[in-house]
Structure formats: C-alpha cells, structure tokens
C-alpha positions in Angstrom: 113.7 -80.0 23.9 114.0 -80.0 20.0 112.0 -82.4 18.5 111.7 -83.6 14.7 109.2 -81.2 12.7 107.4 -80.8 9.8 106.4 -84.8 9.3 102.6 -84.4 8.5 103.4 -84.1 4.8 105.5 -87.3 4.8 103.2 -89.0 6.5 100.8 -87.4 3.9 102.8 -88.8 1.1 103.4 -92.1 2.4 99.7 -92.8 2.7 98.8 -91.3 -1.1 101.8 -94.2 -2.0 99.5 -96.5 -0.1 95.8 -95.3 -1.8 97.7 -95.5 -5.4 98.2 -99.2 -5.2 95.7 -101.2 -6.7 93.3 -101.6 -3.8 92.9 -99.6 -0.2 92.6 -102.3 2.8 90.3 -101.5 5.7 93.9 -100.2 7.7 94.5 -98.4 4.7 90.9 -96.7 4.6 90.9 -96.0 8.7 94.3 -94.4 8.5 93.2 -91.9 5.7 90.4 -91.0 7.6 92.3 -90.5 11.0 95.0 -88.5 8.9 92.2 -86.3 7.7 90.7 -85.5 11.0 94.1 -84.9 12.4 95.2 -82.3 9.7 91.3 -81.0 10.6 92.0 -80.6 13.8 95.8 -79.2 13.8 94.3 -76.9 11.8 92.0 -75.3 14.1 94.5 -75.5 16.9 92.6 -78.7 18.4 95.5 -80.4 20.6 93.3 -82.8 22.2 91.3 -83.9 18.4 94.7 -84.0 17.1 96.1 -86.4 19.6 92.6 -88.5 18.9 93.2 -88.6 15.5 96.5 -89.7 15.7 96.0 -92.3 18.1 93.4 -93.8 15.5 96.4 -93.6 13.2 99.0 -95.5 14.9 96.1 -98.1 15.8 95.1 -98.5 11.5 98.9 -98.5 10.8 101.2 -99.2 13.5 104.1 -99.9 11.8 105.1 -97.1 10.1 107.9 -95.3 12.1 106.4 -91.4 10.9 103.4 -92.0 12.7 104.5 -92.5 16.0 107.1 -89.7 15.4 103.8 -87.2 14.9 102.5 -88.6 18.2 105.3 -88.1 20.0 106.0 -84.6 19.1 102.3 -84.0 19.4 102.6 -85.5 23.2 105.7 -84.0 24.1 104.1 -80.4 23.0 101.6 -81.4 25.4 104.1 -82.0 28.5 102.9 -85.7 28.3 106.5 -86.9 28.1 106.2 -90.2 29.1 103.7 -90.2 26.2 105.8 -88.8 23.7 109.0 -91.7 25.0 107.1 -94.3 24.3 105.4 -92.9 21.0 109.2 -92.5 20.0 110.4 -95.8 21.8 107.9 -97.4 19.1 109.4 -95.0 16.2 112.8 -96.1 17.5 112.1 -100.6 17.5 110.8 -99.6 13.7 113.6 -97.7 12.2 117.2 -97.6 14.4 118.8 -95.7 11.9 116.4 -92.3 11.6 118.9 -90.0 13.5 115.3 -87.9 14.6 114.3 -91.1 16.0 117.4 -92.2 18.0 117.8 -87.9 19.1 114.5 -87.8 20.4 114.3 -90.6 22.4 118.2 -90.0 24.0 116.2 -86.8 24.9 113.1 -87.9 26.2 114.8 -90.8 28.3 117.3 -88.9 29.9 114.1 -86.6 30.9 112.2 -89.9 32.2 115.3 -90.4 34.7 116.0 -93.3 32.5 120.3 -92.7 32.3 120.9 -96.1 31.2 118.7 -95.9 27.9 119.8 -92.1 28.0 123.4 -93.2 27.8 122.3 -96.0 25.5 121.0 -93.8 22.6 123.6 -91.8 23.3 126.3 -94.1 22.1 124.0 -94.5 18.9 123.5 -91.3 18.2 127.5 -90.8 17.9 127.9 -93.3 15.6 125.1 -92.2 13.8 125.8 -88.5 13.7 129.3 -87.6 14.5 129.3 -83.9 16.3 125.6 -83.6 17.1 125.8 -82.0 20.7 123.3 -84.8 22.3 125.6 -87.7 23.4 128.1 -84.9 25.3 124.8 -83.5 26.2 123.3 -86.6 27.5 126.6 -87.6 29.6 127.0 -84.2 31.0 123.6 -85.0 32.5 124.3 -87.9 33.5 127.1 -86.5 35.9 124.9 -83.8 37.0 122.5 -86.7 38.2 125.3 -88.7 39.8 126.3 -85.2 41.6 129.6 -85.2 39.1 129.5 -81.6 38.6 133.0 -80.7 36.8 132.3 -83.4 34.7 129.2 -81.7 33.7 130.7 -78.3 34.1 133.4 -80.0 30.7 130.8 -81.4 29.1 128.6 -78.4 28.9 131.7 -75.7 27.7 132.9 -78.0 25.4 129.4 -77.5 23.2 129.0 -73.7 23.9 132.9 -73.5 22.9 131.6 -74.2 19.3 128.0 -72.8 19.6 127.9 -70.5 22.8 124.2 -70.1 23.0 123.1 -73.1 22.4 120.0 -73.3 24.9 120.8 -77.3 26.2 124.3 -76.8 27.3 124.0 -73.5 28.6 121.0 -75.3 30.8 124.0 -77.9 31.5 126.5 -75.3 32.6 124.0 -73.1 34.6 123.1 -76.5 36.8 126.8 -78.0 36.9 127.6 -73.9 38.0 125.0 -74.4 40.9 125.9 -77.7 41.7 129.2 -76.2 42.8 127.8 -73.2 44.8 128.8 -71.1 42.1 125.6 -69.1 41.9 126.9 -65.5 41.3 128.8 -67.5 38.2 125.3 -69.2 36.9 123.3 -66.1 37.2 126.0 -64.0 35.3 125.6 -66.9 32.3 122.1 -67.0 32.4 121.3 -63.3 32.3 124.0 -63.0 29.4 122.5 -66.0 27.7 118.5 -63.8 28.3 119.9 -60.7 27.0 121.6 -62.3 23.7 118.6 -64.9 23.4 115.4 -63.5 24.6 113.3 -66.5 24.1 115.3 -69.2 25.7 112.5 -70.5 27.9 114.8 -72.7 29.7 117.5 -70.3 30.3 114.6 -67.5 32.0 112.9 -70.2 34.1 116.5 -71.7 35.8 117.1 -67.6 36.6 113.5 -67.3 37.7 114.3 -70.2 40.2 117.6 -68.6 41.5 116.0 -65.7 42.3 113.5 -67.0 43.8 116.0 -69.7 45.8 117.1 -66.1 47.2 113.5 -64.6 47.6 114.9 -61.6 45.6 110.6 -61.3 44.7 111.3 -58.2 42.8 113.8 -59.5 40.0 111.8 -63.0 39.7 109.1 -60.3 38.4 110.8 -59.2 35.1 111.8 -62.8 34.6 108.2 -64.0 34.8 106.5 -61.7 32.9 109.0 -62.4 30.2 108.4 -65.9 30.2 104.4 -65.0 30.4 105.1 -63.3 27.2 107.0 -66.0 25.0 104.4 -68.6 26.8 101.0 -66.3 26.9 98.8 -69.9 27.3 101.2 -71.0 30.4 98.8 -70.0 33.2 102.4 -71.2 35.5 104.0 -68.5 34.5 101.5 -65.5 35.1 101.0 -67.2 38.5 104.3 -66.7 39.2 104.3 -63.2 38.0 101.5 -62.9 40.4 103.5 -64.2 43.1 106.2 -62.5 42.7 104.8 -59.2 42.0 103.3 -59.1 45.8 105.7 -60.8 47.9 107.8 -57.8 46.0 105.6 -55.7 47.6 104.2 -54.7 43.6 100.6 -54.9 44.3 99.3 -53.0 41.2 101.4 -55.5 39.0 100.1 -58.5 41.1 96.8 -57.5 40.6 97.3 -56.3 37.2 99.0 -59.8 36.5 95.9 -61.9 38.2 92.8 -60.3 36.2 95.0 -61.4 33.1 94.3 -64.8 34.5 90.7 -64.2 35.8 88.7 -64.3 32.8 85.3 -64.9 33.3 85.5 -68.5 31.4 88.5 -69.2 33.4 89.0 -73.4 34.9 88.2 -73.3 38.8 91.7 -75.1 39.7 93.0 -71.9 38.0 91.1 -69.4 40.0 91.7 -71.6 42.8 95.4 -71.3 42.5 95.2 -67.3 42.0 92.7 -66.7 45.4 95.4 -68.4 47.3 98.3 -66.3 46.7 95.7 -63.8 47.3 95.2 -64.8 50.8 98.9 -65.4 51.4 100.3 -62.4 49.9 98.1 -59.5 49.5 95.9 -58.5 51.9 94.5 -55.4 50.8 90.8 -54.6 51.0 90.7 -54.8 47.2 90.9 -58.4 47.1 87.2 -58.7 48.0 86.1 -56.5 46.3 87.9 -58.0 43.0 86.6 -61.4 44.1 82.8 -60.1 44.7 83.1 -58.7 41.2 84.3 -61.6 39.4 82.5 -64.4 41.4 79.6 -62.3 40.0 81.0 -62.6 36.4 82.3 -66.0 36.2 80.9 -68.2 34.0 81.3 -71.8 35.5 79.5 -72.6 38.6 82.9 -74.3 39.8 84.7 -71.1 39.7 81.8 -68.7 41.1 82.1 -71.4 44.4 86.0 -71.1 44.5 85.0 -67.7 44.8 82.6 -67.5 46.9 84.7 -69.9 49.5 87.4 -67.4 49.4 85.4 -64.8 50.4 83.8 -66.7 53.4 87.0 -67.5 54.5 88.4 -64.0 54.1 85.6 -62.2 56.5 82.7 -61.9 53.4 80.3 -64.8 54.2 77.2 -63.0 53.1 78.6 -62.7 50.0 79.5 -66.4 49.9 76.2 -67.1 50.6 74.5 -65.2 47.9 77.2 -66.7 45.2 76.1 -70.2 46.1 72.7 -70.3 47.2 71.0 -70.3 43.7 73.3 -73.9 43.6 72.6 -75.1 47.3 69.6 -77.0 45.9 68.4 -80.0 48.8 68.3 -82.9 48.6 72.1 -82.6 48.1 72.9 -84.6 44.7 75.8 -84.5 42.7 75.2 -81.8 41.1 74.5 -79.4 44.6 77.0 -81.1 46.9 79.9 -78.8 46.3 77.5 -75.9 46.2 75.6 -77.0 49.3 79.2 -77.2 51.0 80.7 -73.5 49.9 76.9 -72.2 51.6 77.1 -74.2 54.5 80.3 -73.1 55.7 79.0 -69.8 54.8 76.1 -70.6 57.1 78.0 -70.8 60.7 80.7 -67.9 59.2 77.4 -65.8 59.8 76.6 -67.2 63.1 73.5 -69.7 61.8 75.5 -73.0 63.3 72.7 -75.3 63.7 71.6 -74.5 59.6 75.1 -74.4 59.0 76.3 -77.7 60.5 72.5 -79.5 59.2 73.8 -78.5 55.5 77.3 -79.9 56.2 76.1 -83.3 57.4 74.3 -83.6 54.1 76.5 -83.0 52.2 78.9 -85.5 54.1 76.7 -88.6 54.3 76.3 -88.1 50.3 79.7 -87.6 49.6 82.0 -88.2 52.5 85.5 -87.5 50.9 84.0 -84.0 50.4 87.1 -82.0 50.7 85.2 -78.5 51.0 82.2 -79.8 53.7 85.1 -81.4 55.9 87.4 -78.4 55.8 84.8 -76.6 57.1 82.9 -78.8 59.5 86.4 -79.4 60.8 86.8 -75.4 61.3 83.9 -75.1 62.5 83.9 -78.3 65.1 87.5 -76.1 66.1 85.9 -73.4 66.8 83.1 -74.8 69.0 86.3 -76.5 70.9 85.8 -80.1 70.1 88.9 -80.9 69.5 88.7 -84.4 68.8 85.3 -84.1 66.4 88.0 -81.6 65.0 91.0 -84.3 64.5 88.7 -86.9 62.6 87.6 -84.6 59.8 91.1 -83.4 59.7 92.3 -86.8 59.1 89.8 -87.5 56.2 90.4 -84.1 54.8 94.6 -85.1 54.7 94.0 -88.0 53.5 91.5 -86.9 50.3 94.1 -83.9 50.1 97.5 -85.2 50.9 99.4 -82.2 49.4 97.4 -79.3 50.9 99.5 -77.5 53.2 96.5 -75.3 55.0 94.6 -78.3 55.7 98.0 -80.3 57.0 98.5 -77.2 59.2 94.1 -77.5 60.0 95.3 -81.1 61.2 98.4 -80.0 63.0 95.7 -77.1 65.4 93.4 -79.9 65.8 96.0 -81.9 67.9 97.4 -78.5 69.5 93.6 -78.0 70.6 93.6 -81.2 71.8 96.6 -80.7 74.0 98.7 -83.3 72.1 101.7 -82.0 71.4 103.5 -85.0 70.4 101.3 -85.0 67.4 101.4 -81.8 66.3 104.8 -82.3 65.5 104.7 -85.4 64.4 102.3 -84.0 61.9 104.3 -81.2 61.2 107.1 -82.8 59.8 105.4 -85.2 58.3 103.4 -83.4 55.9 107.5 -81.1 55.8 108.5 -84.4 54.6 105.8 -85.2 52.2 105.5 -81.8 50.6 109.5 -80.1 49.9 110.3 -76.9 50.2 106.5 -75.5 51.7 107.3 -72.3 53.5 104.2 -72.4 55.5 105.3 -75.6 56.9 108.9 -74.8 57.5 107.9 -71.5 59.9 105.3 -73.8 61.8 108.1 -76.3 62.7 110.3 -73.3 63.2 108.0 -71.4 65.5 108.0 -74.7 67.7 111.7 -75.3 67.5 112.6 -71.7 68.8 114.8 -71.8 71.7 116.2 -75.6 70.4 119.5 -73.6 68.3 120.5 -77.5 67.6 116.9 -78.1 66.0 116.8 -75.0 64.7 119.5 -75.5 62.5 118.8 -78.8 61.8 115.8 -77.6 60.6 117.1 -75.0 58.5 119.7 -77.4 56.8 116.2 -80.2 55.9 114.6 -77.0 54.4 117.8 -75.8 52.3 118.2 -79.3 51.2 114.8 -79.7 49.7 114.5 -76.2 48.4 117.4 -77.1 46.1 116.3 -80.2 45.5 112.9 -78.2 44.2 114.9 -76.0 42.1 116.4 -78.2 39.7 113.7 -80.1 39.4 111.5 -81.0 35.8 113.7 -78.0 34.1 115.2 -80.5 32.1 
C-alpha cells in the first residue's frame, strides 16, 4: 500500500512558521517538543517512541492535517491499519482536497472491508486526480468482494495495459484469475510479475499461498526465503520458510531457516511458534538436541520454559526439569507460576505423579486460567484414565485458548476416553468451524468420517471452502 512520504520536514516547517510569530502558546511549545522526540526517535529506528511522540503531537495540535498524515503512515508501517484509517480519516475531515489524503484513506478503507467509504473516496479521488489507478483499483475490489470476478478481471487489465507491473492491479488480476479457477493463468502472471519485479512483496506472498493451496512445500521454499530476504524483520516469513522447508522434506534448510530465528534474545511466542512446526514436521533426533542447546542459551526465562516444555513433551523431561527448576520457586507467585507449571508437568513425565500433580494444583489455585498447568494436569489426569477430571480441565484450557488446535484435539480424546462419542465430534467440528483451514483438525474429522463417502466429501468440500477463503485473506 503506497502511502504519502517524506512529510516530517513539512511538518517541520509548519511548526518554525508557528515559533516565528510573536509568542509560542503552551500547544505551540508541547508540539515542538513532541516533534523533537519524534525526529529523536525515527532517528534511532524507535517505532514505538516515534508513535508516542507523535501521538503527543496530534494531542498539542490536532488540527493540522500533516500530523495525522505522519501518524498514519507511521501506524500503517506498523500493520496497525485501523490506526493508520482513522489517523488519515482525521487528515481527510481537515483538508478534502490533499489528493495524499483522499488516496490513502480510499486505500486504507477498502482494506478495513469498509466498500462503501472505499467507493466513496473513490469517486473523489477521480475528480481530484483524473488517471490515478486507485478508483479503478478500488472498484475492481469491490467486485472481487461481491464475487464479480470479470469485473475485477477488466478493472485490473485496464491499469497494467498502461503500467504492466504495477504491484496493485497485478494483486487485482492474480485474485480475479483465482476467483475463476484460473490458477495455472495466476501463477504464470505472478511468477512473470517476481521475475521482472523481484521485490513485489505482494505479488511473492499471493504465489506463496498458491503453492501452498497445492501443498507443492518445495516451491513455497524459494518464494519464502525471498520474501524473508526483502522482509529480514518479518519473523512470518522465515516461519514459513521453516515450514515449508520440512514438509518439503528439506531438513537442513528447515533447520538452517529456524536457528535464523532462534536467537538467544528471541520473544517466547516466537520460539513458541518455531518448536511447533518442530513437533509437527521434523522429527529427527536433532531437534532435542537443538532445543537442549538453546533452552540453555536463551536469554528470557519465558523462552528457556517454551523450551523446556517442548522437550518434556517430546520424550526429554529431565531436561525440562533442569531448564525450569532454578524458576520453580514455592510458594508459587507470579513470578514462578509458569515456571512451577513447565517443572511440574516435567515431574509425572518422569514418573514422580504425586510431586508432579502437588506442583500442578498450586499452580492452579493461584492462577486457574493457567494454560500450561491445565494442559498438563489434563494430560496427565488422561493418562491416569479419569476421563472426566480430564474433560474439565480440557474445557478451561479451550476456553483460555480458544484457537489452539492441540488442545481442541486434548478436549476432543477427553470425551473419546470417556466413551462419548457424540461429543467428540461435536467438538471436532466445532473447533473445524472456529479455526479455518487447520489440517490437524480436518484429518481428525476425516479419520472419523471414513467409510461415510457422503460425509467424506462433504467434508472435503467445508475444508476446500475455507482453505480458499484463508488464502485470499489480509493480502490486500
């Protein structure tokens, strides 16, 4: 999405206008200061001081359209859009005639879902600038919403028959293209349209998701690695190098791909995210030993616990245990809970079930939404067969986690042990229905459906139908 740029020395020049006159007012003074901080911190790179600073701008002087123009391109850099439309909503009810303005927030509306504003600014934008690609843009969108794919399909070669690379429209045409099962035709433009412009983001991540619509694993790899590369601080992108690259059957470049990631000062949700596709798509003996290594280096204690619970899951409780123990401080607090969790399921992983389930309960009656402590007090009430002390945890633990799919399938076994099997597929498609496109939860309903053809393939259809539904989505 192209967004005005360069505005920091306007808005530098309109406040020296201001500071000339023959007295600063308090607004005046706050809004130098904020504008100094913010060129501070843009200098150093810091997104989140730079956002602060401006916010303390458009709160000294909120009437000037430039500033809420900064913020919004400042937001939208982020991938705070709904941020950056109202920042430029605010830029737009100051001046209506700024043909930035009334661009941007045709752009960021239609990306909102909002058509009718979309359409709207549109119609403004081509009375305001005659030829500019964005109201055939925004109406070729439109009709890709509203399923109107030829109309899109016009729309979209009508701009690249005057500029044929232009990144939006070829976007436009590569979705119309899909939209009517053409997708031989929208792979053909998009790998043209990489190969003549190598760092059209948008372009690469539509022909990552074909690919991957088609589980070809091992040419989603070049396309991710690419985008890792014009994108280096996009952890998204290596993780779907990193997925790719094994379900290719590529484990050296999987591996390779994840210690990129696995820095020793890397977030927890991060690592998180990495140890998974570890444990659904590489199962080599080298994955402990990776994990061992770097639980050992990491530098947050979040991260070193993410660790170790993969590795207690994976067969490697003792190692689990030493990671955490140092942490596993009792009385549990707030500060030892998560730690006291990770070693207690550690705890009955190496046989010590009365010590293990002791340490659980703690943790539980400090903090009962604790997702780790339920997890495995649930696991571990499974595999003592109490099936129903099993279901109750399970609930909580869907509940704090609505979106997790291993814990939706934890909930699902609970009811199998229990010999419900009315719930278990009630479940089942439940959580199908509440998280798209999960391929985990597809086979589980699959496995249950075999010898149903009729369900089968009603099945199959659900799953195809939310997998593209998945693929299009947020590329806009």
């Amino acid at each position: 999405m192209r967004l005005p740029t360069h505005l920091s020395l306007r808005i530098a020049a309109c406040l020296s206008t201001a500071f000339l006159s023959a007295g600063c007012s308090s607004s005046d003074a706050r809004a130098r200061d904020a504008l100094g901080a913010y060129q501070s911190a843009a200098a150093a790179n810091d997104l989140v001081g730079a956002r602060r600073a401006l916010l303390k701008l458009v709160q000294a002087k909120d009437d000037v359209p430039d500033y809420w123009v900064e913020l919004g391109k400042l937001e939208a850099s982020m991938g705070s859009y709904g941020d950056a439309y109202y920042a430029f909503s605010r830029a737009y009810e100051l001046d209506r005639t700024n043909v930035d303005i009334v661009r941007a927030v045709t752009q960021l509306a239609l990306r909102a879902g909002d058509l009718p504003s979309a359409l709207k600014h549109a119609d403004e934008l081509e009375v305001l600038a005659p030829g500019d690609p964005w109201p055939k843009l925004t109406k070729g969108w439109a009709g890709l919403t509203e399923s109107h794919f030829d109309q899109a399909l016009a729309a979209a070669d009508s701009i690249l028959a005057s500029t044929p690379y232009d990144p939006s429209a070829t976007m436009l045409k590569g979705r119309a293209l899909m939209g009517l099962n053409r997708y031989d035709d929208a792979k053909a433009l998009l790998i043209k349209q990489a190969h003549d412009q190598p760092s059209d983001v948008g372009s690469l991540q539509l022909l990552a998701r074909i690919y991957q619509r088609e589980q070809d694993w091992q040419k989603v790899v070049p396309v991710a690695q690419r985008l890792s590369q014009l994108n280096p601080t996009d952890s998204n992108y290596g993780l779907m190098t990193v997925e790719a690259a094994f379900r290719s059957g590529r484990a050296a470049d999987g591996r390779a791909a994840s210690l990129r990631l696995l820095k020793p000062d890397a977030p927890a949700p991060l690592v998180s995210s990495v140890l998974s596709l570890w444990e659904q798509y590489w199962s080599a003996a080298q994955r402990i030993d990776d994990a061992r290594r770097l639980g050992a280096a990491a530098a947050g204690l979040q991260s070193r616990l993410v660790y170790a619970g993969f590795l207690s899951r994976l067969g490697s409780p003792a190692d689990a245990r030493r990671l955490s123990a140092a942490a596993a401080t009792l009385p549990v607090d707030a500060k030892s809970a998560e730690a006291n969790a990770v070693f207690g399921d550690a705890l009955w992983r190496t046989g010590n079930v009365g010590p293990a389930r002791a340490r659980l309960d703690a943790v539980l009656a400090f903090d009962p939404g604790n997702a780790t402590a339920l997890r495995s007090r649930a696991e571990l009430f499974l595999r003592l067969h109490n099936a129903q002390a099993t279901i109750v945890d399970a609930q909580k633990l869907t509940t704090a986690l609505p979106t997790s799919v291993p814990d939706r399938i934890l909930l699902a076994r609970a009811y199998a042990a229990a010999g419900n099997s009315a719930w278990v597929d009630r479940s089942l498609w439940s959580a199908f229905q509440d998280i798209p496109g999960d391929e985990r939860l597809f086979a589980e309903l699959q496995a249950r459906r075999k010898g149903d053809p009729d369900a089968t393939r009603e099945l199959q259809e659900e799953f195809d139908r939310q997998r593209d539904a998945k693929l299009s989505r947020g590329l806009l």
